[in-house]
BAZA-535668 format. One line per field, with one value per residue: x negated, y negated, z of N, C-alpha, C in turn. Coordinates in steps of 0.2 Angstrom, whole numbers, plus 5000, padded with zeros to 4 digits. Atoms other than C-alpha are relative to their C-alpha. Layout:
BAZA-535668
n.c1 = [X,...];
n.c2 = [Y,...];
n.c3 = [Z,...];
ca.c1 = [X,...];
ca.c2 = [Y,...];
ca.c3 = [Z,...];
c.c1 = [X,...];
c.c2 = [Y,...];
c.c3 = [Z,...];
***
This chain:
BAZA-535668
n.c1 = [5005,5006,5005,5007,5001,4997,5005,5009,5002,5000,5009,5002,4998,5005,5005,5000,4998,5004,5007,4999,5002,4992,4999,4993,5000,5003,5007,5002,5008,5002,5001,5002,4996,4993,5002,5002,4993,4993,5003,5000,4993,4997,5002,4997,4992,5001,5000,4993,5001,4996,5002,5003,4999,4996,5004,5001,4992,5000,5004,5001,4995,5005,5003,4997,4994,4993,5004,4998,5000,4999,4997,5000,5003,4994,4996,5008,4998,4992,5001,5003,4998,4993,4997,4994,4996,4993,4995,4997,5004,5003,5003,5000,5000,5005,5005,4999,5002,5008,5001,4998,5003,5006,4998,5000,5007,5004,4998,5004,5004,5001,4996,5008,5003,4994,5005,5002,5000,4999,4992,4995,5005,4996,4992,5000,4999,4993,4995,5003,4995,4993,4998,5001,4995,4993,4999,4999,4996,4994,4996,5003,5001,5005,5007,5000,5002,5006,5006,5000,5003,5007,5002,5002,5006,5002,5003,5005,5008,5003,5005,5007,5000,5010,5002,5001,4998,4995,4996,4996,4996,4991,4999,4999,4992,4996,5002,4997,4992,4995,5001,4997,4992,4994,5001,4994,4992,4998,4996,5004,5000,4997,5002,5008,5001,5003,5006,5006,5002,5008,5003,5002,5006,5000,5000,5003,5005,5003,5002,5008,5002,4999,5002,5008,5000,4997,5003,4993,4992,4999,4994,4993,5001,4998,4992,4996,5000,4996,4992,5000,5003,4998,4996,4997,5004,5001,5006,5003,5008,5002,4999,5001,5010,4999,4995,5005,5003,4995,5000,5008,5000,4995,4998,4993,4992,4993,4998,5008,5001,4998,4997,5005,4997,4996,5005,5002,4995,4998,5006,4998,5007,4998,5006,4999,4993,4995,5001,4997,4992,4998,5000,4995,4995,5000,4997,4992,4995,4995,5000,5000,4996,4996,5006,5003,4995,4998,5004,4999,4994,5006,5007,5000,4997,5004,5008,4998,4994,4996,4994,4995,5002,4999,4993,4999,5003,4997,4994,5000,5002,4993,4998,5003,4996,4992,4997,5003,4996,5004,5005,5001,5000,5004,5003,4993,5000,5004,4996,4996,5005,5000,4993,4995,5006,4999,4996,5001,5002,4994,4991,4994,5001,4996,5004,5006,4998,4995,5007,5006,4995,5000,5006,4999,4995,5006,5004,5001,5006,4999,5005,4995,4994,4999,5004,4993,4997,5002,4997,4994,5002,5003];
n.c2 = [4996,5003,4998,4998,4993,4994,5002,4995,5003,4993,5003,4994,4993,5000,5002,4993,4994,4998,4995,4992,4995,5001,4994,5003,4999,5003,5000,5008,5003,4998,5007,5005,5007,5002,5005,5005,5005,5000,5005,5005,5002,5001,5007,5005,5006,5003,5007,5004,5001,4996,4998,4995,4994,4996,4998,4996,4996,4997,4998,4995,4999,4997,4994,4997,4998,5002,5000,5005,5006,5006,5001,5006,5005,5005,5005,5006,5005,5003,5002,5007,5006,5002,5001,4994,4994,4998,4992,4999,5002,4995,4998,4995,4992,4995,4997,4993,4993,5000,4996,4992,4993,4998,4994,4994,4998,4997,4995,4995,4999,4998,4991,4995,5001,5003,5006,5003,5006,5009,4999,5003,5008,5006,5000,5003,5006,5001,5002,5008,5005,5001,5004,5008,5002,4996,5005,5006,5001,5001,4996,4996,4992,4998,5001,4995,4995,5002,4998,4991,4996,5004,4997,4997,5000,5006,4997,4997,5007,4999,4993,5003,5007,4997,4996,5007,5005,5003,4997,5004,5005,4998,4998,5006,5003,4996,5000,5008,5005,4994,5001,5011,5004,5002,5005,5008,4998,4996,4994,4996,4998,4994,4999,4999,4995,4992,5002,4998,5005,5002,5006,5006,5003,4994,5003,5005,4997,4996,5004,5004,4993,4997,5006,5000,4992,4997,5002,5002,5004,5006,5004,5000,5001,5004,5001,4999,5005,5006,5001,5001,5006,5005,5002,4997,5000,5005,5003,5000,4998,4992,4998,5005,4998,4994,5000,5002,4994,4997,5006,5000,4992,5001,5008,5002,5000,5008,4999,5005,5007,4999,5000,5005,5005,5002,5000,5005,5003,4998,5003,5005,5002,5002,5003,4998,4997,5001,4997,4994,5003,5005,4993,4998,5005,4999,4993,5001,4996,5004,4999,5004,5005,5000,5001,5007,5004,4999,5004,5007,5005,5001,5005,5008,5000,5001,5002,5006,5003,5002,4996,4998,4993,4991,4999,4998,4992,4995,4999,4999,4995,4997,4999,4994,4993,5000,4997,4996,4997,4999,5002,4994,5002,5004,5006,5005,5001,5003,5004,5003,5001,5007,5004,5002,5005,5005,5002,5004,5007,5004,5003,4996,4995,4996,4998,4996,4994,4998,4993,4998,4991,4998,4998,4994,4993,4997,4996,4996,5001,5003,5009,5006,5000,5005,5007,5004,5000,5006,5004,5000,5004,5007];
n.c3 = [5004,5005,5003,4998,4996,5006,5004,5000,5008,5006,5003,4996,5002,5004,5001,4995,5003,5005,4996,5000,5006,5002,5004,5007,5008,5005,4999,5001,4997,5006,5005,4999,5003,5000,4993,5003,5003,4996,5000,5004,5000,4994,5000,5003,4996,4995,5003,5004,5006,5001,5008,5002,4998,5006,5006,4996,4998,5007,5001,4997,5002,5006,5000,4995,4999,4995,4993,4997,5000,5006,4997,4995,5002,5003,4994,4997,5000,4998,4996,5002,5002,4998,4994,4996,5004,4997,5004,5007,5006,5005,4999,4993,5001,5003,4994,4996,5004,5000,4994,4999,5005,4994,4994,5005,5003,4995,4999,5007,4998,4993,5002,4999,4994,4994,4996,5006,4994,5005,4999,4995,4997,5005,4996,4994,5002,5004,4995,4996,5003,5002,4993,5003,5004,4995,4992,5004,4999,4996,4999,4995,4998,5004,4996,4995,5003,5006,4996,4994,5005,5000,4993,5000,5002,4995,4995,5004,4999,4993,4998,5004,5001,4998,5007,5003,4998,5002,4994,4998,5002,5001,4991,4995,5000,4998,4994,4999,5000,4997,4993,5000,5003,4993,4995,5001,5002,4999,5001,5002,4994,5001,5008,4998,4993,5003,5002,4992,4998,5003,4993,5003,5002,5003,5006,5003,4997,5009,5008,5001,5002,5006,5003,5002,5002,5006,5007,5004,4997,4996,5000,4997,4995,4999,5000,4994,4992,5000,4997,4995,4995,5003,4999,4993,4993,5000,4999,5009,4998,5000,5006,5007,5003,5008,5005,5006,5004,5007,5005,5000,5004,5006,5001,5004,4998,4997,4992,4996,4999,4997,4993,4996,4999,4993,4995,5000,4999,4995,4997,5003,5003,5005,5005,5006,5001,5005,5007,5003,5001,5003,5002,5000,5004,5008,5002,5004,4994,4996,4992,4997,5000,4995,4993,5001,4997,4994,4998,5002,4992,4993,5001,4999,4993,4993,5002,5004,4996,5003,4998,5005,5005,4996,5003,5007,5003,4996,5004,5008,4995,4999,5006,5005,4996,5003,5006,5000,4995,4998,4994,4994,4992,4995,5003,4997,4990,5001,5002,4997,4993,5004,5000,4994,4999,5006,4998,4994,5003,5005,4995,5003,4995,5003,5006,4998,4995,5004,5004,4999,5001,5007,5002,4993,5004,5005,4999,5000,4998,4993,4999,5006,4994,4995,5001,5002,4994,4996,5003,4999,4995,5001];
ca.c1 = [4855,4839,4830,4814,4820,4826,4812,4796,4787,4786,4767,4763,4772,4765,4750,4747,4757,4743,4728,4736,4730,4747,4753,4769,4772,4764,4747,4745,4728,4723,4722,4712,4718,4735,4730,4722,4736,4749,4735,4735,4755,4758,4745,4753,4770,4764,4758,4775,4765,4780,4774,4759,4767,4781,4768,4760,4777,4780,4765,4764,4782,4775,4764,4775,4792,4805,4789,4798,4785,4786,4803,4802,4789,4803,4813,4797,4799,4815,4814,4802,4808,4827,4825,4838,4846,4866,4880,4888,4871,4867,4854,4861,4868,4853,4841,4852,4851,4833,4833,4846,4837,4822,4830,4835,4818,4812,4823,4817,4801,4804,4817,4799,4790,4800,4780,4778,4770,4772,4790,4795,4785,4795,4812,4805,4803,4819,4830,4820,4826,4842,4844,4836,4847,4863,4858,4855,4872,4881,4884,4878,4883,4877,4861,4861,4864,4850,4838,4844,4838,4821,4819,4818,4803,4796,4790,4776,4765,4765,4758,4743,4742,4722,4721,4722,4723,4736,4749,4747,4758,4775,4773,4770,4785,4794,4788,4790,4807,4816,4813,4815,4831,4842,4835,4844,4858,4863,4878,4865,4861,4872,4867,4848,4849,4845,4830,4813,4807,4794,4783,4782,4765,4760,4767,4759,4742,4744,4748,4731,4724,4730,4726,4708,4708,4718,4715,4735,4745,4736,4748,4762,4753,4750,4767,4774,4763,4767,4786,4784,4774,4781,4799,4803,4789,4791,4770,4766,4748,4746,4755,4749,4730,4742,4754,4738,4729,4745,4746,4726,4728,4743,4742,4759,4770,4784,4786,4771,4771,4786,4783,4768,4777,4790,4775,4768,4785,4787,4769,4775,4759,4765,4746,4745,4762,4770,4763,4767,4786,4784,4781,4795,4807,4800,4804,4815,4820,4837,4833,4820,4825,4836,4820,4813,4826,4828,4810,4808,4823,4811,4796,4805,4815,4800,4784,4792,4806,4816,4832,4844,4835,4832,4850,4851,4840,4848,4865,4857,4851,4870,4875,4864,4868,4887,4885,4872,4877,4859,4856,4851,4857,4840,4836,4855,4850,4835,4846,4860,4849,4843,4859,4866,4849,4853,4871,4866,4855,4869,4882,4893,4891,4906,4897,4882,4891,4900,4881,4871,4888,4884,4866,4868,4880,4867,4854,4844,4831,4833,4819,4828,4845,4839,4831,4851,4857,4847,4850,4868,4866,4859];
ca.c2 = [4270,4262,4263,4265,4280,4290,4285,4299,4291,4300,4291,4302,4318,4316,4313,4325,4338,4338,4343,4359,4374,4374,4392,4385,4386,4370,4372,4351,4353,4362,4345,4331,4319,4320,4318,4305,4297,4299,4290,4275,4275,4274,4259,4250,4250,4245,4229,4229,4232,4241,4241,4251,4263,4268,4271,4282,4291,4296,4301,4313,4318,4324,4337,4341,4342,4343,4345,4338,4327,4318,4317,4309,4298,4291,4287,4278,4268,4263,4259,4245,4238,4238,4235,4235,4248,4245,4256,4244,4240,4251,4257,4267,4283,4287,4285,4296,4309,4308,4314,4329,4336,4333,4344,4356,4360,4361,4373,4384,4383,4387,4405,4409,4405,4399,4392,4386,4368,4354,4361,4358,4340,4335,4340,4332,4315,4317,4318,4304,4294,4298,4293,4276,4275,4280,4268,4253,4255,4256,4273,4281,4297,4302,4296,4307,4320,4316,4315,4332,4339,4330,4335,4354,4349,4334,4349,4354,4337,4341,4358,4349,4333,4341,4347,4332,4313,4309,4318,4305,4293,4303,4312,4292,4285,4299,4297,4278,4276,4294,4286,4263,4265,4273,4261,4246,4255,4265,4275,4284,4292,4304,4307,4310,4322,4338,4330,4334,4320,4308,4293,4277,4272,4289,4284,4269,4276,4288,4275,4265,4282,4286,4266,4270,4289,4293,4288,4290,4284,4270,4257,4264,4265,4247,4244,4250,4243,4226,4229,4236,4224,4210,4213,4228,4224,4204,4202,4192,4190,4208,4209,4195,4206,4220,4208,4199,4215,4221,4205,4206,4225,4221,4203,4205,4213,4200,4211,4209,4194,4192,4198,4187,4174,4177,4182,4166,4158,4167,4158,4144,4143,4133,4132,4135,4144,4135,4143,4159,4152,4146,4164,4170,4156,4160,4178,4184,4195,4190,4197,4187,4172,4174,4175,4160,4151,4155,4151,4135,4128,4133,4124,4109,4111,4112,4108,4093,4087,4086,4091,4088,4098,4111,4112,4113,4128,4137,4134,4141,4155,4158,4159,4170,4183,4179,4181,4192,4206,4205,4199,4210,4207,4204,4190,4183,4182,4171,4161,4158,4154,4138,4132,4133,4123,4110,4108,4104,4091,4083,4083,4098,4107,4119,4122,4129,4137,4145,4153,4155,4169,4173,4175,4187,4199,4201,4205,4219,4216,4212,4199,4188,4194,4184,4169,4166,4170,4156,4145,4148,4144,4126];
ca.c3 = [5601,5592,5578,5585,5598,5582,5570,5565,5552,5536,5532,5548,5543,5525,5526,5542,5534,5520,5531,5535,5526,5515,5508,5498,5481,5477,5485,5486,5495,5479,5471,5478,5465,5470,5489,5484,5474,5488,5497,5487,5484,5503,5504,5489,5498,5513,5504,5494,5478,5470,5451,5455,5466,5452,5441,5455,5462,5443,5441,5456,5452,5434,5444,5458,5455,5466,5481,5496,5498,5483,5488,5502,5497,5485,5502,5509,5498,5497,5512,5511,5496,5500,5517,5529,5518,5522,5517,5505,5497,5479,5486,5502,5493,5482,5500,5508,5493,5492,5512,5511,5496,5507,5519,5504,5498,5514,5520,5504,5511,5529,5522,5517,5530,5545,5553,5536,5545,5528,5528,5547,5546,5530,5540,5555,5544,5533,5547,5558,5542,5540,5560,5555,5543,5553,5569,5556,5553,5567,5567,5582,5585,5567,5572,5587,5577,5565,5581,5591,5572,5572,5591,5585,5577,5588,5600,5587,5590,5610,5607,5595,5601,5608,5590,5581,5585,5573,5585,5595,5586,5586,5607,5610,5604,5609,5627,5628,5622,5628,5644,5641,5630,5644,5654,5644,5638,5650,5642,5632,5649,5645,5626,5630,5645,5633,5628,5639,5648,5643,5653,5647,5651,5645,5629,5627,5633,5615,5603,5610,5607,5590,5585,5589,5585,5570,5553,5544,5557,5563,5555,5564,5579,5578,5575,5589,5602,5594,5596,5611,5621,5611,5612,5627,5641,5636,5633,5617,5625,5623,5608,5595,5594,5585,5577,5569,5563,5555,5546,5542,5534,5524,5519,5507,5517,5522,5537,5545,5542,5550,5565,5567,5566,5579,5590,5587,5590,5605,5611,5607,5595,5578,5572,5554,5554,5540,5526,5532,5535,5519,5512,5517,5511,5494,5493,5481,5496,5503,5521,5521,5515,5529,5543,5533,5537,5555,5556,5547,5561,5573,5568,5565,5581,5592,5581,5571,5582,5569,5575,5560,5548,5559,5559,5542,5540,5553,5544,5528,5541,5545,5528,5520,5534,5529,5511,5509,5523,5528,5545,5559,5578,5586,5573,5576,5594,5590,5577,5587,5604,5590,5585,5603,5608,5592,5599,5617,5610,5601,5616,5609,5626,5619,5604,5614,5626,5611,5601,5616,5619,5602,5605,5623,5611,5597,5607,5605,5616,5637,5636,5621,5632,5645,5637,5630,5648,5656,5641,5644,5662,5660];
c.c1 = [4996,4996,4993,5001,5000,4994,4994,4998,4997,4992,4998,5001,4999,4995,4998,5000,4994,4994,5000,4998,5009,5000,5008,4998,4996,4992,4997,4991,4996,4996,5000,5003,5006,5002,4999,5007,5006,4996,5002,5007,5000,4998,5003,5006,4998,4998,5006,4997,5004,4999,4995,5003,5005,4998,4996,5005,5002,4996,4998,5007,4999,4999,5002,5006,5004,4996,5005,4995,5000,5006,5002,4996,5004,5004,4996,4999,5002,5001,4997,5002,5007,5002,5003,5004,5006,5006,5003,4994,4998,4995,4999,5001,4991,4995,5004,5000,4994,4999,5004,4999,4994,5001,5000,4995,4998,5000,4997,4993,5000,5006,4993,4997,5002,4993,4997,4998,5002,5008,5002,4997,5005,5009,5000,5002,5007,5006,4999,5003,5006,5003,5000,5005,5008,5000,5002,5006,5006,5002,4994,4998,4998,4994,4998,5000,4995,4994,5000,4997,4994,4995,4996,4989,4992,4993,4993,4993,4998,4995,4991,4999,4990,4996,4998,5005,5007,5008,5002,5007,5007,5001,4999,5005,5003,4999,5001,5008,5005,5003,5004,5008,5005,5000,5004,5004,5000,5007,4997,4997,5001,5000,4994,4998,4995,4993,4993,4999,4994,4998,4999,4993,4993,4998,4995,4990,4999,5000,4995,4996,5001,4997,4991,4998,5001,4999,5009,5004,4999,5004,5005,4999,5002,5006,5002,4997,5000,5008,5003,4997,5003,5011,5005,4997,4997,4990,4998,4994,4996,5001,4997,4993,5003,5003,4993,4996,5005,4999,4992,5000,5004,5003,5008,5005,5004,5000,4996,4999,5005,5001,4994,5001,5003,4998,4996,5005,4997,4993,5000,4995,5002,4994,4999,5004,5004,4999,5000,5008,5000,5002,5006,5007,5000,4999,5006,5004,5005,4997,4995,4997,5002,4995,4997,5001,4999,4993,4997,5007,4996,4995,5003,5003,4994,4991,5003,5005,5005,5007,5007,4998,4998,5007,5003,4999,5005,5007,4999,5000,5006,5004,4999,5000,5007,5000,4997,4999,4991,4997,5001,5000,4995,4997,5007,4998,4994,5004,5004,4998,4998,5005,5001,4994,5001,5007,5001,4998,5005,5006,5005,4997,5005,4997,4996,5001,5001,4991,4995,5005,4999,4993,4998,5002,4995,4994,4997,4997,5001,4995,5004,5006,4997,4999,5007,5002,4996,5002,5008,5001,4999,5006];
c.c2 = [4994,5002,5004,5005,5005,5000,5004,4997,5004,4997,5006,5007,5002,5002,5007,5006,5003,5002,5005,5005,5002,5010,5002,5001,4996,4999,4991,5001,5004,4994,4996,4996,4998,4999,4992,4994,4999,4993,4992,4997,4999,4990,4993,4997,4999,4992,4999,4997,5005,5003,5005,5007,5003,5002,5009,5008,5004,5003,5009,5004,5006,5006,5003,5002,4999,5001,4996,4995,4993,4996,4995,4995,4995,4996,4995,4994,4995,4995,4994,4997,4998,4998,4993,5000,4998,5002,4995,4997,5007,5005,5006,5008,5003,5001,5004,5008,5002,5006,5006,5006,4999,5006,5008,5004,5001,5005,5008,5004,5005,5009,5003,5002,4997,4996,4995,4993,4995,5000,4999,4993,4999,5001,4997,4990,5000,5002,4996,4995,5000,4997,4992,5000,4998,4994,4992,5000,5000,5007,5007,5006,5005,4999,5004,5008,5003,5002,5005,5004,4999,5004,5007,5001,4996,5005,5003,4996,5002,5003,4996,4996,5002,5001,4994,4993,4997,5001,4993,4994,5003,5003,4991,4996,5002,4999,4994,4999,5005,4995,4991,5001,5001,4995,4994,5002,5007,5007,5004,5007,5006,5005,5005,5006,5007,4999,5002,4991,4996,4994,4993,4998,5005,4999,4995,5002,5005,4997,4997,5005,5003,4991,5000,5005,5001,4995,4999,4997,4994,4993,5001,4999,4992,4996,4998,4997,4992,5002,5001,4996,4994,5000,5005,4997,4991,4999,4998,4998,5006,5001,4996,5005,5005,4995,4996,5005,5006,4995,5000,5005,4998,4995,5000,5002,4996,5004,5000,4995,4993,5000,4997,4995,5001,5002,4994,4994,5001,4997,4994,4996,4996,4998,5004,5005,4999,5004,5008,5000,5001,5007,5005,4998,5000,5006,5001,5005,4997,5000,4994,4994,4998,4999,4994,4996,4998,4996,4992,4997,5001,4997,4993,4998,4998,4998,4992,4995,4999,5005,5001,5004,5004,5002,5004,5006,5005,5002,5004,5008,5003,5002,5006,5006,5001,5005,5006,5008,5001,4997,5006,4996,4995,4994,4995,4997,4994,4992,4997,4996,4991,4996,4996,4995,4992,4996,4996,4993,4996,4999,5005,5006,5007,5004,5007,5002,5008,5008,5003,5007,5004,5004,5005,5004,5002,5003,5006,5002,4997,4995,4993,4999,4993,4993,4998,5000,4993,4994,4998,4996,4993,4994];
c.c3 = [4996,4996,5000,5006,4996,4995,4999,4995,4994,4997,5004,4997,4993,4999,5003,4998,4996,5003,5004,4996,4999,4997,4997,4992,4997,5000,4997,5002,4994,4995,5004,4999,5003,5006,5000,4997,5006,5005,5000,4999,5005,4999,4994,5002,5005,4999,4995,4990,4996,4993,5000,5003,4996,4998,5006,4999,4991,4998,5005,4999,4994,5003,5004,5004,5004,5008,5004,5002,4995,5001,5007,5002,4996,5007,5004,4997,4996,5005,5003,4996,5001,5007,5003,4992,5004,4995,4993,4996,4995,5003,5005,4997,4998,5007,5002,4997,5000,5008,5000,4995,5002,5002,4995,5000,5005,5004,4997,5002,5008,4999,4998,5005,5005,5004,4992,5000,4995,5002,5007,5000,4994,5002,5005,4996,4996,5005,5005,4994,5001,5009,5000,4998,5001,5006,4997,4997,5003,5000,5004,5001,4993,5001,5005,4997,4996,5006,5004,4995,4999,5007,5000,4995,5003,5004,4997,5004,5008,5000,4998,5002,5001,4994,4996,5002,4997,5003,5004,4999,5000,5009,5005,4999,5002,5010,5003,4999,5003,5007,5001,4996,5004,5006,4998,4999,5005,4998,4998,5005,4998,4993,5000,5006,4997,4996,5006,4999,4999,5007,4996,4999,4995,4993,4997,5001,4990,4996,5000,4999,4993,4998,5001,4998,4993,4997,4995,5004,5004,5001,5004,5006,5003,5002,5005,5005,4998,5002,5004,5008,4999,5005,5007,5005,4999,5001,4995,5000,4997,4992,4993,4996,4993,4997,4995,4997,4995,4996,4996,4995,4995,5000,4995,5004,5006,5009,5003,5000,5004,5007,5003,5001,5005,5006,5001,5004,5009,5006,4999,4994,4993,4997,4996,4999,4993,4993,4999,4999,4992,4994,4998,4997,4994,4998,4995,5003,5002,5007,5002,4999,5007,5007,5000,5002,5007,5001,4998,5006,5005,5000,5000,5005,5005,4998,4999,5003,4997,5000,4995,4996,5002,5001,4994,4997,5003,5000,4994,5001,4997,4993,4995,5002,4997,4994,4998,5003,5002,5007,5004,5007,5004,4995,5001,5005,5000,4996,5005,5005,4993,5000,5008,5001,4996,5003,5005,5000,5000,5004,5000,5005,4998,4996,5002,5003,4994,4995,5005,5002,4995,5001,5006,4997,4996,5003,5001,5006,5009,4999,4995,5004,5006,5000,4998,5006,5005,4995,5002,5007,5001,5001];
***
């Protein structure tokens, strides 16, 4: 199971939600301003401007109570600043409370009205979290059960996707990955069965379709066809146009910034890279710290030739995964694939037998999978 098959984006189910005619208690579309303001909060976390959106989040909070979407705007973003959320960080219970009193109030809503559509879109996106949340840590078959609850809502976007563009963005994930995840992982196989069938290129067909179409979910759109062109269907040709136009939209956040770097890497293009490297190494994020790392040892590894202190970074890498509990698999697999490359150099053929074993296990990603498998090989 992966993130990104279980994952409905709640910016989508937000936002969306709101240009339904609502007949809830709290009548949001009543109030401009506070469209408006949700608006404006989304965009500030997406640039990881956390002090205005407090100020926001509080303020619509003020007019709106225990609304589930206010609530699950609160988990929105959590999620970006504490991300990866893991069980024994502070921060895991209160985002899970935030989601199942999502669900709470949502439910409230839909005893009313059972077509009640904010209400199935905010139970669509607070159990697509809690799946995320559940897959990032290893804990599968809850996730599973997070996205068999998601699913009964999933089927809405089909009906509309004609109605409105922003559809596209949840029927083309869902269509893409239903289909490529049992494809790398077959156990799943048997998980997925009770699911309708989706098409791959299909999918990818709506999120270019919603990235030219739709107006709330074009970031997410984006997204996706960077991380799947990039890291399922091996093309970082294709993928660099979106991973620089995410970077471009939301010049602060680390994670886009992020993933133009290891889309960069990945092309082996090391031109004017270091000062986004450098970006990240002067986070006062751990996680990524810990990417900065990885990628400073790569630049000096294959831009600089310097093979000691590309070492060094990528022991500072391993460290801060250690102490920290913040590293994630497909960035191990990157990591370690360095090391074992450092060791070869250096004569310690054991060694680099020993990480590029390390870096085949960690991966997420059968393109990354193989580039350890042929290193290994050598």
């Amino acid at each position: 199971m992966n993130r990104y098959l279980v994952k409905f984006n709640f910016v989508f189910l937000l936002l969306f939600g709101l240009n339904f005619p609502a007949n809830s208690q709290y009548k949001i579309l009543e109030d401009h301003d506070a469209i408006e303001e949700v608006h404006q909060t989304i965009d500030s976390i997406y640039n990881l401007n956390f002090k205005a959106a407090d100020i926001m989040i509080a303020d619509l909070e003020r007019k709106l109570g225990d609304y589930p979407g206010v609530l699950l705007l609160k988990a929105f973003y959590m999620s970006w600043k504490y991300r990866p959320i893991k069980k024994e960080h502070e921060a895991f219970e209160q985002y899970e409370k935030y989601l199942y009193k999502t669900i709470e109030e949502s439910n409230k809503m839909i005893e009313k009205d059972e077509n009640d559509v904010e209400g199935n879109f905010f139970l669509l996106a607070s159990h697509g979290f809690l799946a995320e949340l559940y897959v990032d840590n290893g804990q599968n078959f809850k996730a599973m059960g997070q996205a068999k609850d998601a699913y009964k809502y999933i089927k809405i976007g089909f009906d509309q996707i004609n109605e409105n563009p922003e559809f596209y963005f949840s029927s083309g994930i869902y269509n893409y990955y239903i289909e490529k995840y049992p494809e790398e992982y077959p156990f799943f196989k048997s998980l997925v069965w009770v699911f309708r069938s989706g098409d791959k290129p299909e999918g990818l067909k709506m999120l270019k379709k919603g990235f030219d179409k739709a107006v709330f979910t074009k970031a997410e759109c984006l997204t996706y066809l960077f991380h799947i062109n990039l890291r399922y269907e091996d093309k970082p040709l294709t993928s660099i146009y979106y991973a620089r136009k995410l970077k471009d939209l939301y010049p602060n956040n680390l994670y886009y910034i992020q993933n133009f770097i290891e889309n960069s890497v990945r092309l082996n293009d090391f031109s004017d890279l270091l000062p986004y490297i450098e970006r990240l190494q002067n986070s006062d994020n751990d996680f990524y710290n810990y990417l900065g790392e990885i990628y400073y040892g790569i630049y000096l590894e294959k831009s600089v030739f310097d093979y000691n202190d590309a070492m060094s970074h990528y022991q500072i890498a391993d460290e801060l995964g250690n102490h920290k509990d913040i590293r994630g698999p497909h960035f191990d697999s990157i990591l370690y694939c360095g090391m074992g490359r450092i060791y070869r150099r250096e004569g310690k053929e054991d060694l680099a037998h020993s990480y590029f074993k390390k870096a085949i296990k960690s991966a997420e990603f059968i393109s990354y999978r193989k580039d350890a498998q042929q290193l290994l090989k050598k």
